[in-house]
C-alpha positions in Angstrom: 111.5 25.4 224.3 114.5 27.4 223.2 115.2 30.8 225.6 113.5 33.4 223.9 116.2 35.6 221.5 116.5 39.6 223.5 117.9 42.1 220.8 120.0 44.8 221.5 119.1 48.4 221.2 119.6 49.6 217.5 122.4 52.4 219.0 124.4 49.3 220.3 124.1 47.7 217.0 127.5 48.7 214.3 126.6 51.9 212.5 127.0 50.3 208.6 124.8 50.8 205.9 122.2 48.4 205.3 123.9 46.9 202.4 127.4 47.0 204.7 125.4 45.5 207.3 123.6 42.7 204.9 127.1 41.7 203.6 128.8 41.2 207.3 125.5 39.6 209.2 126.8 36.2 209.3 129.9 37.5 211.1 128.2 40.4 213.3 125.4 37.9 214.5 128.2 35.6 215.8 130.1 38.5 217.5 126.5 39.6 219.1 125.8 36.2 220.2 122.7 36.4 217.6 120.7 33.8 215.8 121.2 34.8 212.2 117.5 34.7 211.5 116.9 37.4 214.4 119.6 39.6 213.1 118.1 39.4 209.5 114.5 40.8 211.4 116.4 43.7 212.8 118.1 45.1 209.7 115.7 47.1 208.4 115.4 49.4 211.6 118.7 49.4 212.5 119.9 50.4 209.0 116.8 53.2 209.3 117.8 54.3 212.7 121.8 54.7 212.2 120.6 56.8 208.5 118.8 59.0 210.3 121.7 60.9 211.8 123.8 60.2 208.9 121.2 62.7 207.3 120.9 64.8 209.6 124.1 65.8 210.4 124.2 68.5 207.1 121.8 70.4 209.0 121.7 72.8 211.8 119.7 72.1 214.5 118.4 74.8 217.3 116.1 78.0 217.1 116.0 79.8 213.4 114.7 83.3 212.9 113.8 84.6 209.7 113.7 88.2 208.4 112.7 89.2 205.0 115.1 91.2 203.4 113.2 92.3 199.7 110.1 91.9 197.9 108.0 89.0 198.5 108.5 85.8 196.4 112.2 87.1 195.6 113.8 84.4 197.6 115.3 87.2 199.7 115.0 86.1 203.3 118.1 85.9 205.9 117.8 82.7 208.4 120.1 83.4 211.1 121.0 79.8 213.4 120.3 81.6 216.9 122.7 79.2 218.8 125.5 80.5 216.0 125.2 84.1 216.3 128.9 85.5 217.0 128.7 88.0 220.1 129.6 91.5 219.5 133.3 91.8 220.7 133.8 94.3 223.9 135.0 98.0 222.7 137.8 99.4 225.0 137.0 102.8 226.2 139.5 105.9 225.8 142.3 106.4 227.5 141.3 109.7 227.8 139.0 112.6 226.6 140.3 113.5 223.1 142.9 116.6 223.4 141.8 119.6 220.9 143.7 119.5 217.3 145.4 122.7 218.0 149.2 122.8 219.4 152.4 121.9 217.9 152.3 118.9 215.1 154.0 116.0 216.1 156.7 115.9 213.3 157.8 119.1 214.8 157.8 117.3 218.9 159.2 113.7 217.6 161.9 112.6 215.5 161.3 110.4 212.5 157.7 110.7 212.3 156.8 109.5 208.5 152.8 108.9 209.1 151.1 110.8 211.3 153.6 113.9 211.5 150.7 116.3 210.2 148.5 114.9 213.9 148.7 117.5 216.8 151.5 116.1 219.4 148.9 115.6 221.8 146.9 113.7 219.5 149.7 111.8 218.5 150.5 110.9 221.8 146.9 109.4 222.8 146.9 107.5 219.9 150.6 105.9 220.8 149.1 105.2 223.9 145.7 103.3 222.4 147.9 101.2 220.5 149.8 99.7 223.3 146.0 98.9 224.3 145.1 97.7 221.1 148.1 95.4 219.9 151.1 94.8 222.2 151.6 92.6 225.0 150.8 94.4 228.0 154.0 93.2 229.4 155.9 95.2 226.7 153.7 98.4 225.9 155.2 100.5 224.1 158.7 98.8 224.3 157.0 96.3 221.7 157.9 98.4 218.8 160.4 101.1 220.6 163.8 101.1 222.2 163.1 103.1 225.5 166.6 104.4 225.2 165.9 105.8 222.0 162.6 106.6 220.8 163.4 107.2 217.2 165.1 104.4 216.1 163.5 102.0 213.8 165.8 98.8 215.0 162.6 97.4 215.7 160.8 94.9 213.0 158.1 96.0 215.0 157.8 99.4 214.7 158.4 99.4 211.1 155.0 97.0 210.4 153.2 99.5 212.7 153.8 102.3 210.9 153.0 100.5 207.4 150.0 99.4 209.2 149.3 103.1 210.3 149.2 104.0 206.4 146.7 101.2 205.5 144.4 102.0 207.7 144.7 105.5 207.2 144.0 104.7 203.8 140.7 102.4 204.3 139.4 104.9 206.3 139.7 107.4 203.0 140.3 105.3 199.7 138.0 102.6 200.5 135.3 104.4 201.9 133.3 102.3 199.7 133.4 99.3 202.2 133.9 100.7 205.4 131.3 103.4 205.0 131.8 106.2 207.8 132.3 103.4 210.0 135.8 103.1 209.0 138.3 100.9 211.1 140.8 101.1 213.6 143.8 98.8 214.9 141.3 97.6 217.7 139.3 96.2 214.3 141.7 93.6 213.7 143.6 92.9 216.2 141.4 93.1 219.4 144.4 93.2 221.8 146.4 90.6 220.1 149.8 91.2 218.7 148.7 89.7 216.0 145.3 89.1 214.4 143.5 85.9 215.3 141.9 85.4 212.0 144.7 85.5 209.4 146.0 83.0 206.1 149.0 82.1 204.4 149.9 80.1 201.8 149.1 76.1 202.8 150.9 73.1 202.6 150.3 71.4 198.7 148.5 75.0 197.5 148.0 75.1 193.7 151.2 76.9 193.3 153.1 74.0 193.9 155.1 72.5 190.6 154.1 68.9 191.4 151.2 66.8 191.5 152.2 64.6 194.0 150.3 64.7 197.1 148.4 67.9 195.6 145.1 68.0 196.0 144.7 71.0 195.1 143.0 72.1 197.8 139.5 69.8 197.2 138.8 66.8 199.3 139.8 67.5 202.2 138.1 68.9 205.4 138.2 72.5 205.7 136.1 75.0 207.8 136.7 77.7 205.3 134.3 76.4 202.7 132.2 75.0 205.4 133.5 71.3 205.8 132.4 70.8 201.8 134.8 69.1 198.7 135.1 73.3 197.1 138.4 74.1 197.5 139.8 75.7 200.4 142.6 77.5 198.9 140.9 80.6 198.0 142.4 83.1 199.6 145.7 82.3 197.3 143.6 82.3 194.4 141.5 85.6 194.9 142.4 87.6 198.1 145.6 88.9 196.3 146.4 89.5 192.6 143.7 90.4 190.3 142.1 87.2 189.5 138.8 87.5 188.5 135.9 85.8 190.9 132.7 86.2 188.8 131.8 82.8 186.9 127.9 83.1 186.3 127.1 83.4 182.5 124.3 84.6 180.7 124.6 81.1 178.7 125.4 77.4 179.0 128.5 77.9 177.1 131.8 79.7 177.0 131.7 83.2 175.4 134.9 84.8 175.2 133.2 88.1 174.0 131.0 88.1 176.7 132.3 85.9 179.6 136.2 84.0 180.3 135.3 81.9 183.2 134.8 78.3 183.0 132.8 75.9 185.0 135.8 74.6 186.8 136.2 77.9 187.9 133.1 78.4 189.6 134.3 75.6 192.7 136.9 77.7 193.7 134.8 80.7 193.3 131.8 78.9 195.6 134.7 78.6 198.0 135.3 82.2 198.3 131.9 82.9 198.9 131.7 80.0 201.5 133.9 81.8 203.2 132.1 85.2 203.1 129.4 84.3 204.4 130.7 82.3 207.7 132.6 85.5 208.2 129.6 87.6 207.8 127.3 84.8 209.7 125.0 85.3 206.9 123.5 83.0 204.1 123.7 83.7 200.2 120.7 85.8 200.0 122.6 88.4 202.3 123.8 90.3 198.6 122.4 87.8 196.2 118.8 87.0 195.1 118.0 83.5 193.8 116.6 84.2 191.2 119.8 85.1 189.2 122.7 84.9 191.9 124.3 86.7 188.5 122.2 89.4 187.9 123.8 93.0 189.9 119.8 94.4 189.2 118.5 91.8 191.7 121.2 91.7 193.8 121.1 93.6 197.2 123.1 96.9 197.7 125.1 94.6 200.2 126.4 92.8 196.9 128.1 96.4 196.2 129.6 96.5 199.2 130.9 92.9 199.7 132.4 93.7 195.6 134.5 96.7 197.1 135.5 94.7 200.1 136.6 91.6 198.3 139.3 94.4 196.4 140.6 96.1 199.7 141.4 93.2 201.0 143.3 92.4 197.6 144.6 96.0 198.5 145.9 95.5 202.2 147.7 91.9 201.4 149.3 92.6 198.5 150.5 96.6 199.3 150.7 96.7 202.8 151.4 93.2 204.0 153.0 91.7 201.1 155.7 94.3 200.7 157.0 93.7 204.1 158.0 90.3 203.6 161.9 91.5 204.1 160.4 92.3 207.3 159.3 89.9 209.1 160.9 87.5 210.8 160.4 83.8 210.0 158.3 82.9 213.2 155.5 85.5 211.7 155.2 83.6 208.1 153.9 81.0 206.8 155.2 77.2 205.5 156.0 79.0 202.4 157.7 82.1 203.8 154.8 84.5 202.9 153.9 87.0 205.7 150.1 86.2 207.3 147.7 88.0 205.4 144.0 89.0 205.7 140.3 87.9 204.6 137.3 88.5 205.4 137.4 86.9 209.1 140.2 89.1 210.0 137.8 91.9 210.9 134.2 90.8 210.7 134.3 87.8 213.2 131.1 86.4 212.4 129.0 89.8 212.4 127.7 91.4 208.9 129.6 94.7 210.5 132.7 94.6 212.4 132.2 95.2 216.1 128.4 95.2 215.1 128.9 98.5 213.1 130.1 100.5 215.8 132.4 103.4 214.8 135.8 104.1 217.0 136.7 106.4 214.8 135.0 109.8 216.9 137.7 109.1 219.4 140.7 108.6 216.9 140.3 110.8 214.1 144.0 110.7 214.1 143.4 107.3 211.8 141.5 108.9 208.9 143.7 110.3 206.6 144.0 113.3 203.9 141.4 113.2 201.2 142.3 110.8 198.4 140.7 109.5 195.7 138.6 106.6 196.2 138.9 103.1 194.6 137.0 102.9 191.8 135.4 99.3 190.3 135.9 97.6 186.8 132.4 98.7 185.8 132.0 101.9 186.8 132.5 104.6 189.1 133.0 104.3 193.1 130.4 106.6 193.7 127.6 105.0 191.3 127.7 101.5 192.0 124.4 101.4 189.8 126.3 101.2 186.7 127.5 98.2 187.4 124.2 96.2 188.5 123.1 97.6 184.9 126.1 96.4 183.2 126.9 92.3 184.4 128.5 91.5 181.2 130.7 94.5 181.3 131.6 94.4 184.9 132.5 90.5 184.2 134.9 91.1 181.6 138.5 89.2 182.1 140.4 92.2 183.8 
């Protein structure tokens, strides 16, 4: 009697489809040492066994919690992937107590003070010393934007970004009000004691901009964590965090309407890839602003669909008149392939949490960052302060700018 046959596990077997598998037995039984007839007997639960992972590895294993977020049967319900959760970044603490707003204003202390001349000197000077907190090196302090020897000078790339950056946020804190509620941001938001922000984009290698097809992808096929590892593609930022590009592609009908609706279908991938990208920087899922039922329709739609609308154009805002316009600037070491300067999205500030630093305001202790009343940004649809008009209006508020 012949020795009796012992099979290997099913994990030691090759991990090939069953078909893959079918087509090679004759040689993988001879590599195993394997009677072909025994090999054929253990096909069926090998090919089951090395699917089963293939399968499962789209989904996200570990404790869920669910919260319902609207009415019942809406489709509204955030499930949050516990062992994902972004933690809620450490908030230095002041300095020092903030100084009163009285004294002499620090135009009339300094020299060449453009931004924040209208600030009390003492304010002024806290706030100087927060930033060295916030974004230079602490080997360098406030050397990293100013010549010790003199104060004023602007031979520094660096202090000329920091006051440009100075004006933008002075200006989200006021103008875009809309998205950053009385929250409102600070240079901590961003840059969380990094010179520069960890989460930033440029233009990439073999972007759509490029004149040849050659090796362009176009930014599909290709692994990218942006749009969550999927084929969308993963040049979105270039497409619609700058310019004026318009982002909504769900239509009221099957077919192009040029009275009613410009986008087409191939439009909506790199649209999807936007909003892949929202929601990993928010750590939420869809239903966050959207309701299933009509991911189109503003009347279903959270207020958080408002929000994210207005936040989508600040960034637009901050890369294209506060970042873009100091491409002179910068050196070459702080751009990217392309020679364009590293820009925002989304990630930039939220890091994972639906509210920067988990909705927690700096702004008590830097008041110094909001600036003068202006008027705030108003949307295609409608007015700033009456968003309503534009959940009433989706065709309108669709319109090719």
């Amino acid at each position: 009697m012949s020795p009796r046959t012992t099979l290997p596990p099913a994990a030691a077997l090759p991990a090939l489809p069953r078909t893959a598998a079918l087509l090679a037995l004759p040689r993988t039984a001879a590599l195993l040492g394997l009677p072909r007839t025994a090999a054929l007997l253990s096909l069926p639960r090998t090919a089951a066994l090395v699917a089963l992972p293939l399968l499962l590895a789209g989904c996200e294993l570990g404790p869920k919690q669910s919260q319902q977020t609207g009415y019942r049967g809406a489709g509204l319900d955030q499930i949050t992937n516990l062992s994902l959760v972004a933690k809620q970044a450490a908030i230095p603490a002041p300095l020092y107590a903030l100084p009163p707003e009285g004294g002499e204003r620090a135009s009339e202390v300094y020299q060449n003070v453009k931004v924040l001349g209208d600030v009390s000197a003492e304010r002024f000077n806290l706030l100087m010393a927060s930033m060295s907190q916030w974004v230079a090196p602490p080997e360098q302090g406030c050397t990293y934007c100013h010549n010790p020897e003199n104060m004023a000078s602007d031979e520094k790339y660096t202090k000329i970004v920091a006051r440009r950056m100075l004006q933008m946020t002075r200006t989200l804190n006021t103008r875009w009000a809309s998205h950053v509620q009385k929250t409102g941001v600070t240079c901590w938001t961003c840059h969380r004691g990094n010179a520069v922000p960890e989460y930033r984009w440029a233009e990439t290698e073999g972007n759509v901009t490029m004149r040849t097809i050659v090796g362009n992808k176009h930014g599909q096929n290709t692994p990218d964590q942006t749009v969550g590892y999927s084929s969308l593609p993963s040049n979105a930022f270039e497409n619609y965090l700058r310019g004026t590009a318009q982002i909504r592609v769900a239509a009221g009908s099957a077919f192009p309407d040029p009275a009613k609706h410009h986008a087409s279908i191939k439009d909506a991938e790199a649209s999807y890839g936007l909003m892949m990208h929202v929601s990993q920087s928010l750590g939420v899922n869809c239903t966050y602003c959207h309701n299933t039922q009509s991911f189109r329709s503003w009347s279903l739609s959270r207020a958080q669909r408002a929000t994210a609308y207005y936040g989508i154009r600040m960034v637009r805002d901050v890369n294209d008149r506060y970042i873009s316009s100091l491409t002179p600037v910068f050196p070459a070491y702080r751009k990217g392939p392309h020679g364009d300067p590293y820009k925002v999205n989304c990630m930039t500030c939220h890091q994972g949490l639906s509210k920067p630093l988990g909705g927690v305001s700096m702004l008590a202790d830097n008041p110094m960052l909001v600036g003068p009343p202006v008027p705030v940004a108003a949307p295609e649809g409608g007015p700033a302060e009456d968003a309503r008009e534009a959940f009433r209006q989706p065709e309108e508020i669709t319109k090719k700018q």
